[in-house]
C-alpha positions in Angstrom: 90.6 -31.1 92.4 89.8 -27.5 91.5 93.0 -25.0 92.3 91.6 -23.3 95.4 91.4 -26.7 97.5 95.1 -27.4 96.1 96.1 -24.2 97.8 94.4 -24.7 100.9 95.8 -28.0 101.2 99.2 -26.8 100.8 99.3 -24.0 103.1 97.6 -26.1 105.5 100.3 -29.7 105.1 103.7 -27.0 105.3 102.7 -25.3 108.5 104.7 -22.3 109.9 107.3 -23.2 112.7 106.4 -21.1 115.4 110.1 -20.6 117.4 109.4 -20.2 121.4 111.4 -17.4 122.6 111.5 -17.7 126.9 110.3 -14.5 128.5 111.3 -13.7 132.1 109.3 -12.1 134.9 111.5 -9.2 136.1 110.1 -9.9 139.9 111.1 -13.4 138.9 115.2 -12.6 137.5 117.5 -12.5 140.7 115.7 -16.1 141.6 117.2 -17.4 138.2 120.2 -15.7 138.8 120.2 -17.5 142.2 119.4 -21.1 140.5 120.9 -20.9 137.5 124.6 -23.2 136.9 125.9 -20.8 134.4 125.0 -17.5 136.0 128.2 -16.1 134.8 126.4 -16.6 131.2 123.5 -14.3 132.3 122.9 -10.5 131.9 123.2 -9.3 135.6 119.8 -7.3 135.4 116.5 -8.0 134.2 116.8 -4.5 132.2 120.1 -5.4 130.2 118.6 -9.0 129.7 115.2 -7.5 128.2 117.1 -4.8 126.3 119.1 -8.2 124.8 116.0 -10.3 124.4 114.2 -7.5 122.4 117.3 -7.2 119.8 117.6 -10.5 119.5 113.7 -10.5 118.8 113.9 -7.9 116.0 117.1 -9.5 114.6 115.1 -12.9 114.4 111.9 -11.0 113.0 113.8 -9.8 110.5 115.3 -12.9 109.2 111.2 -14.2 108.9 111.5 -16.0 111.7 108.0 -16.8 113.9 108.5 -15.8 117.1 106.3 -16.3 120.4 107.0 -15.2 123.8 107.0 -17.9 126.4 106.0 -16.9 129.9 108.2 -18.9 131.9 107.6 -19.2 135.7 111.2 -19.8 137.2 110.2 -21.6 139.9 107.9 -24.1 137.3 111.3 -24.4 135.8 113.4 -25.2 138.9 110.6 -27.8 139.6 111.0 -29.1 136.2 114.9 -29.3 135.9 114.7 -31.0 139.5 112.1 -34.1 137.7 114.9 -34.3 135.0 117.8 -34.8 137.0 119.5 -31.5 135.7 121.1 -28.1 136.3 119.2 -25.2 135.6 121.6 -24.0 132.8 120.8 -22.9 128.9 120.2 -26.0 127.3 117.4 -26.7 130.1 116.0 -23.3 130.0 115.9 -23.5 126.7 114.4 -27.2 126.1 111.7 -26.2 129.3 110.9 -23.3 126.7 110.0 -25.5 123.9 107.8 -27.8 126.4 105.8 -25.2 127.5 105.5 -23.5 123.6 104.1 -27.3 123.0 102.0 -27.2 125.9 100.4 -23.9 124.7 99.8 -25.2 121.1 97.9 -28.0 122.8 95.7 -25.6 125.1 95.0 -23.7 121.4 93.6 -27.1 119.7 
């Protein structure tokens, strides 16, 4: 096997992890607010939560980390959590955010 396949073939068998980072609709934020369990865990405007998001973003990026935005539709999530029998809190935001990251690789195949 000449060298050149033997690189291709690595790059392409250790694959980048792409990390799904959920991204909020401002017309969309006092609805979460309203549905969310742990509200109280929340920045109180879709400004300071952007202004949060975007650092956290950069921080991330710095540290080599893939990152991708993920629309997410809050009333698609309420439906969602609702199907799974759970509040709307971080650890479902946050596993609905890796569902619909996976459902947007698919869509790219």
């Amino acid at each position: 096997m000449s060298m050149r396949k033997r690189r291709k073939q690595k790059a392409r068998d250790t694959g980048v992890t792409v990390m799904g980072i959920a991204w909020y609709r401002r017309d969309q934020w006092d609805r979460l607010l309203e549905i969310s369990s742990d509200r109280a865990e929340l920045e109180d405007t879709y400004d300071e939560w952007k202004a949060v998001a975007e650092e956290n973003l950069g921080n991330l990026a710095q540290h080599g980390y893939n990152l991708r935005k993920v629309k997410i539709d809050v009333e698609e999530l309420l439906i969602w959590c609702n199907s799974q029998n759970r509040a709307v809190d971080g650890d479902a935001r946050t596993e609905f955010t890796v569902v619909k990251l996976r459902e947007s690789k698919q869509e790219r195949l």
